[in-house]
N, C-alpha and C positions, 0 to 999 in steps of 0.2 A: 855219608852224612850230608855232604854238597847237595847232591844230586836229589836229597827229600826237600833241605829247607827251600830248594830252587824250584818244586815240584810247588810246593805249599804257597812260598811267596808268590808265583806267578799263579796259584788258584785264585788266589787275595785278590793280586791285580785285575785279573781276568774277571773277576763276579764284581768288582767296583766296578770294570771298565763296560760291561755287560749293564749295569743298571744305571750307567751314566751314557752312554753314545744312545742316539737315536736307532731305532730298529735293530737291536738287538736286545734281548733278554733271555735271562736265566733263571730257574729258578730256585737255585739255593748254592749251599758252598759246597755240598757233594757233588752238584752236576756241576759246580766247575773246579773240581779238581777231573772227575771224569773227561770233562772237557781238556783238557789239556795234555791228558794221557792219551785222548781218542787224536789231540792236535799232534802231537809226537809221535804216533806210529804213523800218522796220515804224512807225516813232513818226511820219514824216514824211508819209507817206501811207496807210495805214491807221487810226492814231490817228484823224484828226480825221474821218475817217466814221463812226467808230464813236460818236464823240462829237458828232456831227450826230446818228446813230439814235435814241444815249440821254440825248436834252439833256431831253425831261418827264422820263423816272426820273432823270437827272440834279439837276434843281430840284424836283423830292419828297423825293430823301436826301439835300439841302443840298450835292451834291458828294461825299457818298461812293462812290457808283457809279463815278466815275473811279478810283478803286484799286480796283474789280472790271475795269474797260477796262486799267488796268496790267496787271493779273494774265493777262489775256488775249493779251494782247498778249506777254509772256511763253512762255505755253503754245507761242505760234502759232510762235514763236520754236524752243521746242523741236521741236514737229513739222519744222518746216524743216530743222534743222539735225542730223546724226544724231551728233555730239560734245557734244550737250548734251543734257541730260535732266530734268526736272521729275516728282516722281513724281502731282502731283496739283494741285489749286486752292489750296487752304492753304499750300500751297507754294510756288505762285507768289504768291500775294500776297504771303508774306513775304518772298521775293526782291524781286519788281520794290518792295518797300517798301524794304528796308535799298539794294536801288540807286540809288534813288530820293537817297535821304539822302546816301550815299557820293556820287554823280554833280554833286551841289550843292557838296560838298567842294572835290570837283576841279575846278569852274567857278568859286570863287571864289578856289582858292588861284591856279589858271593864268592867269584873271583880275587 
């Protein structure tokens, strides 16, 4: 039961946070529960290849290179998906950032 209302609230957050940040959009609350399903198997088995690839640039910018593997991971999201749209990189970074933050929310309040 966890794991739908955390599914559902972060679809919620995701299509506000989608119609409020700049350069990005969605368009409706099926593409972004889709969205987040496509965000989850993307973090589950692409993430941690990507962060095998770039573990030296990883430990040269102390860890900041994994919010460039967020933002990626994002984009890769939008090409996937034809209900979601990112218009650029800056874009996704500041997406997959405030998701980032908002996703923590909801893991600790459903928690």
């Amino acid at each position: 039961m966890g794991f739908i209302l955390k599914l559902l609230l972060t679809a919620v957050l995701t299509y506000v946070l989608a119609n409020f940040l700049p350069g990005a959009h969605i368009d409706g609350f099926g593409s972004a529960i889709w969205l987040v399903i496509v965000l989850a198997l993307l973090n589950a088995f692409v993430k941690p290849v990507l962060q095998l690839i770039g573990l030296p640039i990883t430990i040269i910018t102390l860890g900041l290179f994994l919010l460039v593997i967020n933002a990626l991971i994002v984009m890769l999201a939008s090409y996937l998906l034809s209900g979601f749209e990112i218009s650029g990189f800056f874009s996704a970074l500041l997406f997959s950032i405030v998701l980032s933050l908002v996703t923590t929310v909801v893991d600790r309040v459903v928690d």
